[in-house]
N, C-alpha and C positions, 0 to 999 in steps of 0.2 A: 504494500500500500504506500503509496506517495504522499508525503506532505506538501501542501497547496501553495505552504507560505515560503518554501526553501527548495532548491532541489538538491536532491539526495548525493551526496558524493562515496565514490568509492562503492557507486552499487552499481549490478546489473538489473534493470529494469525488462521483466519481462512483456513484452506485449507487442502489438502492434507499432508501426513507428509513429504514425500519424495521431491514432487515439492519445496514446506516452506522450506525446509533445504537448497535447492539448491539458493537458494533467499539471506541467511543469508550469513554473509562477514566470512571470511578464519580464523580462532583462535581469535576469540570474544567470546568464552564462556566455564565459568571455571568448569563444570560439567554438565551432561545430565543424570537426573535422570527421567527415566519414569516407565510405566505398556505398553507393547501395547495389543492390544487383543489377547486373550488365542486363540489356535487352535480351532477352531467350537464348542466355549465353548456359545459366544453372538451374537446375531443378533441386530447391532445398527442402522438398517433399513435408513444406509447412502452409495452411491453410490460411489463406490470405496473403500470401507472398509477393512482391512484386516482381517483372520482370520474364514474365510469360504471357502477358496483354499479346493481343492479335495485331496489334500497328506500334508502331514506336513513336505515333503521338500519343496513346495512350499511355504507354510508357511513359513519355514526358509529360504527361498533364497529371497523373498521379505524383511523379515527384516535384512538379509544380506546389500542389497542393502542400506537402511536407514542408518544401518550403517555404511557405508562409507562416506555418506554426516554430520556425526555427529563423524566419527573422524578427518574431513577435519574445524568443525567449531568449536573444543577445542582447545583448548590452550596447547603449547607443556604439560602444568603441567597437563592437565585436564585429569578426569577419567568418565567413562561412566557406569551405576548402571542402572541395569533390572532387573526389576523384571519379572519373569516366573513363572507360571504353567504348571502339565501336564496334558492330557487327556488320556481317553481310547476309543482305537477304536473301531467302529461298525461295522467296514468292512475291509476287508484285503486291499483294495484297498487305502484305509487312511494310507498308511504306516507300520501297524502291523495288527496282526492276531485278528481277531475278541475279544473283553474283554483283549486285551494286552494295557500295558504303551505302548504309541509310542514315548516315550522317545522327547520330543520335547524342552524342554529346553536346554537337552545333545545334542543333533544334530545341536543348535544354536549355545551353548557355541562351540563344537567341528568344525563349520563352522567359528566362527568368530576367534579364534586361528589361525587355518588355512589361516585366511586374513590376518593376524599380529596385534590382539589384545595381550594383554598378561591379563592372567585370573590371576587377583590375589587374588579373596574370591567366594566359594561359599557359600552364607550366609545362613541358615534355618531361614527362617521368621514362628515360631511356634504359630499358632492362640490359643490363651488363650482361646476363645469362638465359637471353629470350630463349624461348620453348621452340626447338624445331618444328619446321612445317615440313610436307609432301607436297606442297600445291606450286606448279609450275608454268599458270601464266598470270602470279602477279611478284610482288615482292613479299614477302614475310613482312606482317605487322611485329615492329618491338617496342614502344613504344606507347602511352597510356596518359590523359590531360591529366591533369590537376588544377579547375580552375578555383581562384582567389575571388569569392563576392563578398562587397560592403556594401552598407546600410545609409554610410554617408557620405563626403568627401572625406572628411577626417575621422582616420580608426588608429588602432593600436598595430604596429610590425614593426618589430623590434630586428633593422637591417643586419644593424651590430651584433647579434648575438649569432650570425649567419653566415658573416664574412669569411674572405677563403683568403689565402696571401698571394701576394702581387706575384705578378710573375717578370715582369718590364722590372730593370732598372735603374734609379733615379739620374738625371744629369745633377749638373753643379747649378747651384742656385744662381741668379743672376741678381744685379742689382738694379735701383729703380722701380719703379711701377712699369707694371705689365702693359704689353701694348694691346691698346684698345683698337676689336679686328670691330669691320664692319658686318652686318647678316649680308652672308651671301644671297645673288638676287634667286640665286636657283632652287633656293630652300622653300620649301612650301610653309603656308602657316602654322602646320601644327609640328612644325619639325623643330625637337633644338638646335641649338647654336653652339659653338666650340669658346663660346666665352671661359667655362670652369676648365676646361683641358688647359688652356692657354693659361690662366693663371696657377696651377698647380703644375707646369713644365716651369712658368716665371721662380716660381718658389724652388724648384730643384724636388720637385716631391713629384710619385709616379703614381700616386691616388690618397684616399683614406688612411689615416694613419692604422688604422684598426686593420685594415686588407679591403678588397673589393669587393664590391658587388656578385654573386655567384653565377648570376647571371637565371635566363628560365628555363634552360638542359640540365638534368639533373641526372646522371647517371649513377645508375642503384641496383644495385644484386635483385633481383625475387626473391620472395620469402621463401626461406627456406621450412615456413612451420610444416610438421606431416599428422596434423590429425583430418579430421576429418570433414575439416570445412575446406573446400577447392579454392577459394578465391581471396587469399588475403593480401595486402597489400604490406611489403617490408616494413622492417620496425623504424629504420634510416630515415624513411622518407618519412615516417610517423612523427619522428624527433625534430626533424627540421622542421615541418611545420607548423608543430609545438612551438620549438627557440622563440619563430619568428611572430607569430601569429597569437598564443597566450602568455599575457604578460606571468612574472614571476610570482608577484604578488598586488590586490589592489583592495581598495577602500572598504570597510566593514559597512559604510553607513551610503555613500554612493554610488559604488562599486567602480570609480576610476582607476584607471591603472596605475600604479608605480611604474618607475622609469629610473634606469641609469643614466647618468652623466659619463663624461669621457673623463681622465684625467692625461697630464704628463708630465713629467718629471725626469730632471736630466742623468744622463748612465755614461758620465764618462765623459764626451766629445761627442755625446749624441743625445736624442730626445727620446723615452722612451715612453708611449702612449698606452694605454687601459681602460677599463669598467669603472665607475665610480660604485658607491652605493647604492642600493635602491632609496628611491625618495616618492613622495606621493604626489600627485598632477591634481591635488585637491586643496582644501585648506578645513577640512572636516576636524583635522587634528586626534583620526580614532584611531584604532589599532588596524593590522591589516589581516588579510590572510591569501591563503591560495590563489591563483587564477583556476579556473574550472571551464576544463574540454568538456565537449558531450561528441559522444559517436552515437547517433538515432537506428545504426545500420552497425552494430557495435560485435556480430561476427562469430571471429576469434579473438579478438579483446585487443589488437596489435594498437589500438590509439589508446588504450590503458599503458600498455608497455611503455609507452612513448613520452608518456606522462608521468608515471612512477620516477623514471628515469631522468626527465628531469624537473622533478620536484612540484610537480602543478599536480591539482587535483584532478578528478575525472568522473564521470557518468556512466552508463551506457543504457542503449535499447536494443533487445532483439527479439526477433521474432518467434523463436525457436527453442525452446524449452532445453532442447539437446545441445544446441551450440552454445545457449548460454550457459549451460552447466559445462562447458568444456572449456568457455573461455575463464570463467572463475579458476578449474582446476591449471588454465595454462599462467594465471596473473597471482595464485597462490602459488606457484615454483618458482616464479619469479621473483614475487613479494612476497612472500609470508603474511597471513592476515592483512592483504591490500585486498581483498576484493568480495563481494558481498552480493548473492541473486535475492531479489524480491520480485513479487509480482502486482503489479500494476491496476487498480482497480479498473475495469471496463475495455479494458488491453485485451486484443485477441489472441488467443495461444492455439 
């Protein structure tokens, strides 16, 4: 049974994902990272399942649906991370022509815009050790989105805790003030300008003191879990989106995030830059706690791992009686006493 006024942390919620959501209290949770089921890619031989609809806009219009109940229970900062796959269809009646893409990731992203998501990444999750195919008149798919939705212009992603190290070498700093370039004419309006390149080569510096940006190729092993759910997605890719996307810890009373500061401090004949403390982007002046994931599509439990790991609280919903009791048994080897099934009042099982 769910409490109305909090959501549960450190439990698996069994039920439906849709009903569960409508259960959970109004901006209680500071990112929703799931997988849900690919288009009639699994059969998780559980009743009310998604993901074997007869067209892949029903497909999309059901998880339309979910997503509304999960931009209703983030947090004005929170952002919402899916992962998709696509399929090929076997029938023109699936939405595309017989061995066509039906494009179903695109038709989600392109419906939940349309609600008033704002799409800010489509990530390529590139499989280090995609699964061989037989099929020889296309290429092998490796490859899998990962898109980034917010709620409003300004949310919570924390770059810094993501960053990779520079690979480019710094030149010699020069003296003076940088030379002021003009926008080339050939630059369209929504293109940037080489203004920060040019003053970070002026300064002798080859980016961020912290390392770069990673960029949105993300290459990542498959899961290697072997029980008996087919379709998890890596722990890797779980944790990244954690770092970036659920702050460390945020406000008891408004639930704003805390934030680090950069520092630097000299080592020698050089600068050597860091993390500050967490601090809070409020003036509540109360205690803090957790940031808190929820996975609505919660599996094999791989976005609990993710969270344990690095120290954020977490949620889950799943459908499935059996997977959720598997995903407690795979987050209790893990954690010891981290993880907890209840069931859901009005949730379908």
């Amino acid at each position: 049974m769910t409490d109305r006024t909090s959501t549960p942390r450190g439990q698996i919620l069994v039920g439906d994902a849709l009903a569960t959501l409508r259960t959970l209290p109004t901006g209680s949770v500071d990112q929703v990272l799931t997988s849900p089921p690919y288009f009639r890619l699994r059969d998780y031989d559980a009743r009310g399942q998604l993901g074997l609809e007869g067209h892949v806009d029903q497909w999309v219009s059901e998880l339309v649906d979910v997503a509304v109940e999960v931009k209703r229970v983030l947090v004005s900062t929170g952002t919402f991370w899916l992962n998709v796959s696509d399929t090929y269809s076997t029938h023109a009646r699936e939405g595309s022509p017989r061995k066509s893409l039906l494009l179903g990731p695109e038709r989600l992203a392109l419906a939940l815009v349309s609600d008033g998501w704002r799409l800010r990444n489509k990530i390529v999750w590139q499989k280090a050790n995609p699964m061989p195919h037989s099929v020889t008149d296309r290429l092998t798919c490796t490859w899998e989105a990962l898109f980034v939705f917010t709620k409003q212009d300004r949310y919570f992603f924390d770059l810094d805790a993501i960053r990779v190290p520079h690979l480019s070498k710094a030149g010699p700093a020069r003296s003076g003030r940088p030379v002021r370039t003009k926008r080339e004419q050939w630059r369209g309006p929504n293109t940037d300008d080489a203004t920060g390149l040019v003053r970070l080569k002026h300064l002798g510096r080859v980016g961020h003191s912290l390392g770069k940006n990673p960029g949105d190729v993300l290459r990542i092993p498959s899961s290697n879990y072997r029980g008996s759910h087919h379709a998890t997605f890596p722990v890797a890719l779980a944790e990244l989106a954690i770092r970036a996307g659920c702050p460390e810890a945020r406000c008891l009373v408004c639930r704003l995030p805390y934030r680090r500061g950069i520092f630097q401090t000299a080592a020698g004949s050089r600068e050597v830059s860091g993390r500050g403390d967490l601090r809070p982007t409020c003036e509540c002046g109360t205690a803090a706690e957790p940031g808190l994931v929820l996975d609505p599509f919660m599996g094999a439990g791989t976005t609990a791992l993710g969270a344990i790991e690095n120290r954020r609280d977490w949620a889950g919903i799943e459908l499935s009686p059996h997977f959720a009791a598997e995903a407690e048994q795979r987050i209790a080897e893990y954690a010891p006493n981290g993880a907890k099934v209840a069931t859901t009042r009005g949730g379908a099982s």
